[in-house]
C-alpha positions as CSV (number, residue, x, y, z in Angstrom):
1,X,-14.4,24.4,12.2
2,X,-11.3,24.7,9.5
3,X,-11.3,22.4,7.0
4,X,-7.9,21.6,4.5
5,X,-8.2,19.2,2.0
6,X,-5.2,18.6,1.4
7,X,-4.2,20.2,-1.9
8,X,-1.1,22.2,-2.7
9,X,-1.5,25.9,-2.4
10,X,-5.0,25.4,-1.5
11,X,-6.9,27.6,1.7
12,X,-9.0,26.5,4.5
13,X,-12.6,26.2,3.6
14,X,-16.2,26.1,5.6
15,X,-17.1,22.2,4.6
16,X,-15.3,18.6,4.6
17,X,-16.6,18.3,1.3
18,X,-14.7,20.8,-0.7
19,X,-13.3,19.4,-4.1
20,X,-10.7,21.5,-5.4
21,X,-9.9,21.9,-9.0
22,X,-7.5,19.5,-10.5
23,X,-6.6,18.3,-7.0
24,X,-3.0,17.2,-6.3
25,X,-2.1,16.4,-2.9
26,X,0.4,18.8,-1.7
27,X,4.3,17.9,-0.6
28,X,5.4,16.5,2.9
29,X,8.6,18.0,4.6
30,X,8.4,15.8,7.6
31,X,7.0,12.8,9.3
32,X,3.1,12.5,10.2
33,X,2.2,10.2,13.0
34,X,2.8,8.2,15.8
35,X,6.5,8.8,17.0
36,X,7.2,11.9,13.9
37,X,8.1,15.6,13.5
38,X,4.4,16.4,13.2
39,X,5.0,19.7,11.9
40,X,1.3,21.6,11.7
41,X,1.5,22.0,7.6
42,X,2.2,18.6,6.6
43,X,-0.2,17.5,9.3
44,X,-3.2,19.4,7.9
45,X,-1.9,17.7,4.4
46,X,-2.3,14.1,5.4
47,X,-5.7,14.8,7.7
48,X,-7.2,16.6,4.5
49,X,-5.8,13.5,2.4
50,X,-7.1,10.9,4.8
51,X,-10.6,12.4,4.4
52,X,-10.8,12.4,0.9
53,X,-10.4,8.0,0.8
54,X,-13.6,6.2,1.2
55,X,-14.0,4.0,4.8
56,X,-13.4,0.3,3.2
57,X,-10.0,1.8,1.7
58,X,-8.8,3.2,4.6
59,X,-10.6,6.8,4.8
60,X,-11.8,8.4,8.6
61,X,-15.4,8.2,9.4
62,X,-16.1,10.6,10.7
63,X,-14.0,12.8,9.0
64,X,-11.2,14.4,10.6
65,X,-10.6,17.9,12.1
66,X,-7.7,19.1,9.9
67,X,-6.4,21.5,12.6
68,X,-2.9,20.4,11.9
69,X,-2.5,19.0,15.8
70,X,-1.6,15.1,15.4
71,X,-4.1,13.6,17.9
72,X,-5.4,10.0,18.3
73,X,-8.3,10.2,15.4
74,X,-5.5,11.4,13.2
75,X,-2.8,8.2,14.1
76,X,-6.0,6.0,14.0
77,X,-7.1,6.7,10.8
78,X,-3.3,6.4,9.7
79,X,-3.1,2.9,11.0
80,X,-6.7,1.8,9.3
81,X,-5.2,3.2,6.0
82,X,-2.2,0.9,6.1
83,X,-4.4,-1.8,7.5
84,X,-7.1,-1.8,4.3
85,X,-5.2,0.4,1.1
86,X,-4.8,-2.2,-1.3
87,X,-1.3,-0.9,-1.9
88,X,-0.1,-1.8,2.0
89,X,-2.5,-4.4,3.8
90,X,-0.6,-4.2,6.5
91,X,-0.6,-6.6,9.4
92,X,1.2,-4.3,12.1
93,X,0.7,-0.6,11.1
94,X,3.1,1.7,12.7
95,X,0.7,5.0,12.8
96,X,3.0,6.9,10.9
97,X,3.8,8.8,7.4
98,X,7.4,9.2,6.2
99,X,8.4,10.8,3.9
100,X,8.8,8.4,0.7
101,X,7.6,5.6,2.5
102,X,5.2,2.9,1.7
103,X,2.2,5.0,3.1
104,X,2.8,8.1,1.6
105,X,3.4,6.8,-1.7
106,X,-0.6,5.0,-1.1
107,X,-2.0,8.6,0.2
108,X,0.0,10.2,-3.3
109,X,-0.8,7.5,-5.8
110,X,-4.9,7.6,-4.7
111,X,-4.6,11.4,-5.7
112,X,-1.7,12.4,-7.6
113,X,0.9,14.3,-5.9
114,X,4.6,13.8,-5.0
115,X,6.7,11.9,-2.2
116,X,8.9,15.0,-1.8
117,X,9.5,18.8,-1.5
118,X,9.4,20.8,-4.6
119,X,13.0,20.8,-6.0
120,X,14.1,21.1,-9.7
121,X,15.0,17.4,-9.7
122,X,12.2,15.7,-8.4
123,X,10.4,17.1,-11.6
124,X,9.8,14.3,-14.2
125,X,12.5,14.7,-17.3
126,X,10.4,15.4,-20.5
127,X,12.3,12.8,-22.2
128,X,15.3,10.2,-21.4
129,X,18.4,11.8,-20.6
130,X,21.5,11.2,-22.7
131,X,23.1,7.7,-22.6
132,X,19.8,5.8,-21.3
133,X,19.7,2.8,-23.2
134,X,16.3,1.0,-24.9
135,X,15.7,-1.9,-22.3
136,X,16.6,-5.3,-24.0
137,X,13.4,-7.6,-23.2
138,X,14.3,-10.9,-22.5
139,X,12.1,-13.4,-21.3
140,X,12.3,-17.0,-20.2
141,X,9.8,-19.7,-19.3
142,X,9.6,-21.6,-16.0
143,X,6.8,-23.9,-15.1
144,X,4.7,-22.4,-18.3
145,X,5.3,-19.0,-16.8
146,X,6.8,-15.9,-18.4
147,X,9.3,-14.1,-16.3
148,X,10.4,-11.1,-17.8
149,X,14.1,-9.4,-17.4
150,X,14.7,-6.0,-18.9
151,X,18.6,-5.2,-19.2
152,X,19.0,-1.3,-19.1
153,X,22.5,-1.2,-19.1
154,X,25.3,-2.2,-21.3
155,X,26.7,-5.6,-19.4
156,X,28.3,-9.0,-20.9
157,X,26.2,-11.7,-22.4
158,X,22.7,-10.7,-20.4
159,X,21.1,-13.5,-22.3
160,X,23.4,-16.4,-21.0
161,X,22.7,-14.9,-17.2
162,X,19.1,-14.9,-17.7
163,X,19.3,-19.0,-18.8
164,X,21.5,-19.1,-16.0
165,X,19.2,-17.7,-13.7
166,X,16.0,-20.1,-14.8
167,X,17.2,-22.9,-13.0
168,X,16.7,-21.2,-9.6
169,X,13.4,-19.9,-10.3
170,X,12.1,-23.7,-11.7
171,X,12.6,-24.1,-7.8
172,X,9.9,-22.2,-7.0
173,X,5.9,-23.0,-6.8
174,X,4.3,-22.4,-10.4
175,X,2.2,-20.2,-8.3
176,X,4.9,-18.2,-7.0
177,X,6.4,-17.0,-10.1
178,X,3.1,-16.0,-11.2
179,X,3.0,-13.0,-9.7
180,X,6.1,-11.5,-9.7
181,X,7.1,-8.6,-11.0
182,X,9.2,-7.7,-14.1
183,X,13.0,-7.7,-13.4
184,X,15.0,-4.8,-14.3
185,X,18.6,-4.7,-14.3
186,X,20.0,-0.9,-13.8
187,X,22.5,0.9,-13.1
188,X,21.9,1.6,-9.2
189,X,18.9,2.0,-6.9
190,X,17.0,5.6,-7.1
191,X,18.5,6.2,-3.8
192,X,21.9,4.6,-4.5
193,X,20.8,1.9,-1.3
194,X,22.6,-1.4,-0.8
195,X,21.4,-4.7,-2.6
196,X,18.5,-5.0,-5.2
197,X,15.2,-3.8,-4.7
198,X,11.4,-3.9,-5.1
199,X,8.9,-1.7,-5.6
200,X,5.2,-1.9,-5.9
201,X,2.9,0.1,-8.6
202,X,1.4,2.5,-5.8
203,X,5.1,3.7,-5.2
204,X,6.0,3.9,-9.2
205,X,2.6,5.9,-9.6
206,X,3.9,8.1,-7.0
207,X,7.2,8.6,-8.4
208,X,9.5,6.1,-6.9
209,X,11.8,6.2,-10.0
210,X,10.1,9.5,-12.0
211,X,12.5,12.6,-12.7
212,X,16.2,13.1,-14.7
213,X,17.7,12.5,-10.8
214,X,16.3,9.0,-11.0
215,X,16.6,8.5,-14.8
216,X,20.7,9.3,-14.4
217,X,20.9,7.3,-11.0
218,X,18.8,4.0,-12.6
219,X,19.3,3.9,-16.3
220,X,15.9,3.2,-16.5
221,X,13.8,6.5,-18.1
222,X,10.7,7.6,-16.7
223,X,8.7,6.7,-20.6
224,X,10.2,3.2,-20.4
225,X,8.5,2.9,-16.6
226,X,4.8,4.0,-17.8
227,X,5.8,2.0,-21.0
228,X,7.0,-1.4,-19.3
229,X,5.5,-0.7,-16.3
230,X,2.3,1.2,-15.6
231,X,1.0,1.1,-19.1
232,X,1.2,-2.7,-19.3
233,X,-0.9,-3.4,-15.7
234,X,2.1,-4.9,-13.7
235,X,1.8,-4.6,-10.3
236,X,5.5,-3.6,-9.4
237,X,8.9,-3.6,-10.6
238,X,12.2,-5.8,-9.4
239,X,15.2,-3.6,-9.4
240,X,18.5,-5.7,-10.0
241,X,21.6,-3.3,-9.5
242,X,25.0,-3.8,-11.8
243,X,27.2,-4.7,-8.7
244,X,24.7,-7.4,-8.2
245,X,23.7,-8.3,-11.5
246,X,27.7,-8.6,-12.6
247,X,28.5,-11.0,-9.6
248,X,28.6,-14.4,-10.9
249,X,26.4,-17.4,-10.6
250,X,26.3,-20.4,-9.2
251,X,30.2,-20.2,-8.4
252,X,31.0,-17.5,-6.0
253,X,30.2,-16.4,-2.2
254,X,28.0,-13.4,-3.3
255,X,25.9,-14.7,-6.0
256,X,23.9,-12.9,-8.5
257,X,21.1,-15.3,-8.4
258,X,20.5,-15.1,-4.3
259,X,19.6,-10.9,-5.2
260,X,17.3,-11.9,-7.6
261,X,15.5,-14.7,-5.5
262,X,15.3,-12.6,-2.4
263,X,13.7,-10.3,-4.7
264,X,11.3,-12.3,-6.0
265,X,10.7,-13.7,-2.4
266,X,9.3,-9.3,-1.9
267,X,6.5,-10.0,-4.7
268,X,5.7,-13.3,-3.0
269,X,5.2,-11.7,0.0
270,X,3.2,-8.6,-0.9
271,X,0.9,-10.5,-3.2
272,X,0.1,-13.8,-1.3
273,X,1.9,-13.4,2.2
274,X,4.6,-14.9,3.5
275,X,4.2,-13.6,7.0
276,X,0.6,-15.1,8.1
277,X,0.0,-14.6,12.0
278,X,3.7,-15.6,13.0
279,X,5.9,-13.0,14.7
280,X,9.6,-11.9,14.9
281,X,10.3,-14.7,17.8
282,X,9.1,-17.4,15.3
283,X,12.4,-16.7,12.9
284,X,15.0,-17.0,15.3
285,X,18.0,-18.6,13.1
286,X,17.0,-15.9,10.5
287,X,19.0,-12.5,10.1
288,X,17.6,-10.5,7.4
289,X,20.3,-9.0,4.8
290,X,18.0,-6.7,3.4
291,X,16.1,-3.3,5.0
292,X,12.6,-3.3,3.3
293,X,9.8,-3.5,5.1
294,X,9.5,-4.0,9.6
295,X,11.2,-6.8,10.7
296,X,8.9,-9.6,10.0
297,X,8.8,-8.9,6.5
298,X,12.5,-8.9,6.0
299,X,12.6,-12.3,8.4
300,X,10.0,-14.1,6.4
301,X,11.6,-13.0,3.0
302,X,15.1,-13.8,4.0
303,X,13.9,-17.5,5.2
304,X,11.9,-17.8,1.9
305,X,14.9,-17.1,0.0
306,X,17.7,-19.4,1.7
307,X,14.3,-21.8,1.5
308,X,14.1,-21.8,-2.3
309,X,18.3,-21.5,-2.9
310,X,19.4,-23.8,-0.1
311,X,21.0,-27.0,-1.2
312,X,19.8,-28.6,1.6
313,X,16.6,-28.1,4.3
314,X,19.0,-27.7,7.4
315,X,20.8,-25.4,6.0
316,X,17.8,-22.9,6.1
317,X,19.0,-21.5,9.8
318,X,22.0,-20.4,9.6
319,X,22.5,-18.4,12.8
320,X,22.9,-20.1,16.0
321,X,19.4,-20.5,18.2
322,X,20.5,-21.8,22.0
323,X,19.1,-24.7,22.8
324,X,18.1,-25.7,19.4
325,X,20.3,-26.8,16.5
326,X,20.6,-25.4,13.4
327,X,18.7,-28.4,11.5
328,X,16.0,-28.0,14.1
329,X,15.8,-24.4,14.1
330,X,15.4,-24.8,10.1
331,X,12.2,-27.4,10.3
332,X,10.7,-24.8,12.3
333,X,11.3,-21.8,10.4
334,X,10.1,-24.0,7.0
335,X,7.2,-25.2,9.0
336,X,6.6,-21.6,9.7
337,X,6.3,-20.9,5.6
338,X,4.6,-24.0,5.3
339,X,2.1,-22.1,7.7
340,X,1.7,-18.7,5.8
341,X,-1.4,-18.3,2.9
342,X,1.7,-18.4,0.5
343,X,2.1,-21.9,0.9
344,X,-1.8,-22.8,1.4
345,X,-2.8,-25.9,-0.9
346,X,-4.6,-23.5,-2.9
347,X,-0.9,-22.1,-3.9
348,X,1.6,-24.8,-3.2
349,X,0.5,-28.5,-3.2
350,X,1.0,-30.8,-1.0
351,X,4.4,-32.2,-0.6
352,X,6.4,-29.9,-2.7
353,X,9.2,-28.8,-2.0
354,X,12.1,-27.2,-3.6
355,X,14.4,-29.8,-4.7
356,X,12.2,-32.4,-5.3
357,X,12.4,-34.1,-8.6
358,X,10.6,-33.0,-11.4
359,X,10.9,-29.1,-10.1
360,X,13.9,-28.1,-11.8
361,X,13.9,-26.2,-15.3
């Protein structure tokens, strides 16, 4: 039997447990997986990857045959990675690797390695490129806990907006903000994408924003990530665009603060779970704005974020559910939070709620 561990450049060898030298896992072209191109080469690269992760984080036992075919054992062991990697835990694995994605960034950051091809800009810069700015750190206070915002671009009164901003977050469970991630206001997503964005620290480790491509697109340079970032334990990043960060708040259709809080609603979900045992059918009412994750994620976000920023409770549903009204289709989809390990006793007490007095900064 041919073995492949995985490595860049690196031959076939006679046993599973070859180590090579200064192993880096080498770069995918296409999709691995249930329902992808399953081209032999990248193939061999996430079976000889799989096999290198021990069984309670997700690795194969027994190992796999890294013959390059994508069979059952190979889609299996896919799915019981994103099941048990700390970085993924997901509920509903899909089977599959893309390229980028949430479970190749896991299989990369375990190892090393990179979410792309080789190309001259997906090299990190050696420093910042011309023009980045030093991130201006300003935090605030809400329920005795520290929320930090870095500004990385040159923008009107950031300090003001970031005041502005605390009374939306003092609607949230002292719990809640506890774990989010640092903000960072930039110039644009890595990937130029729509709205703000979240990432979590297996995707930075793997490169999510590293190279002068993502410096130049961001604002944000690849020391001040490790710096801010990696280097000070944090187990993600929020990434607020300009277009967002520069709408106004508090007085216009599309306000800055609903990006943010949606955001934060990601590290609420990812870190205490927002999406317990209820299914897509359990948000009707809720259209998700927002593309992250499979479609229960970006329901359950989406309803704790019009939850938190809602003036009212009935105004939670906002699409039209037959047979159901929209206040009623709004008890249900809070009830449905109310439901999740987010908002267990041990996080949320009793009785809370958003607008209740006393909750406001």
């Amino acid at each position: 039997m041919a073995w492949h561990c995985g490595a860049a450049g690196c031959p076939t060898h006679s046993s599973p447990e070859h180590n090579c030298r200064d192993w880096e896992m080498a770069p995918l072209r296409r999709s691995v997986g249930r329902g992808g191109a399953n081209d032999q080469a990248d193939v061999r690269v996430v079976q000889g990857t799989l096999n290198r992760f021990q069984t309670d984080r997700g690795g194969p036992s027994p190992r796999l045959d890294t013959s390059g075919r994508c069979d059952a054992p190979t889609i299996a062991a896919i799915e019981a990675l994103q099941r048990l990697h700390p970085g993924l835990g997901l509920r509903s694995p899909d089977g599959r690797v893309d390229v980028g994605g949430r479970t190749h960034a896991a299989l990369a950051s375990r190892f090393g390695g990179t979410l792309s091809s080789p190309s001259p800009t997906s090299t990190p810069a050696a420093g910042p490129i011309s023009g980045t700015l030093t991130p201006q750190h300003i935090p605030i206070t809400v329920h005795e806990q520290v929320i930090d915002f870095f500004v990385c671009i040159s923008t009107p009164d950031p300090e003001t907006k970031v005041r502005l901003l605390a009374t939306f977050f003092g609607r949230m469970p002292p719990a809640h903000l506890a774990v989010l991630y640092p903000f960072f206001v930039i110039e644009d997503k890595p990937n130029h994408g729509p709205g703000g964005g979240t990432w979590l620290r297996a995707e930075l480790e793997a490169g999510a924003f590293a190279g002068r491509r993502h410096e130049e697109a961001t604002g944000l340079s690849n020391a001040d990530v490790d710096r801010l970032v990696l280097s000070a334990g944090a187990r993600g990043l929020h990434g607020i665009p300009r277009d967002r960060w520069e709408r106004d708040v508090g007085t216009s259709a599309a306000r800055a603060e609903w990006t943010v809080i949606h955001e934060a609603g990601h590290a609420v979900d990812y870190e205490l779970d927002l999406r317990g045992t209820y299914r897509v059918h359990d948000y009707r009412g809720i259209t998700p704005a927002c593309g992250a994750g499979n479609l229960i994620v970006r329901r359950a976000v989406e309803a704790y974020a019009r939850y938190i920023y809602a003036d009212r409770d009935a105004a939670v549903a906002r699409e039209s559910v037959p047979s159901e009204t929209r206040a009623a289709s709004s008890s249900r989809v809070i009830r449905n939070l109310w439901g999740t390990p987010a908002f267990s006793p041990a996080n949320v007490p009793p009785g809370w709620r958003p607008r209740s007095s006393g909750n406001l900064y």
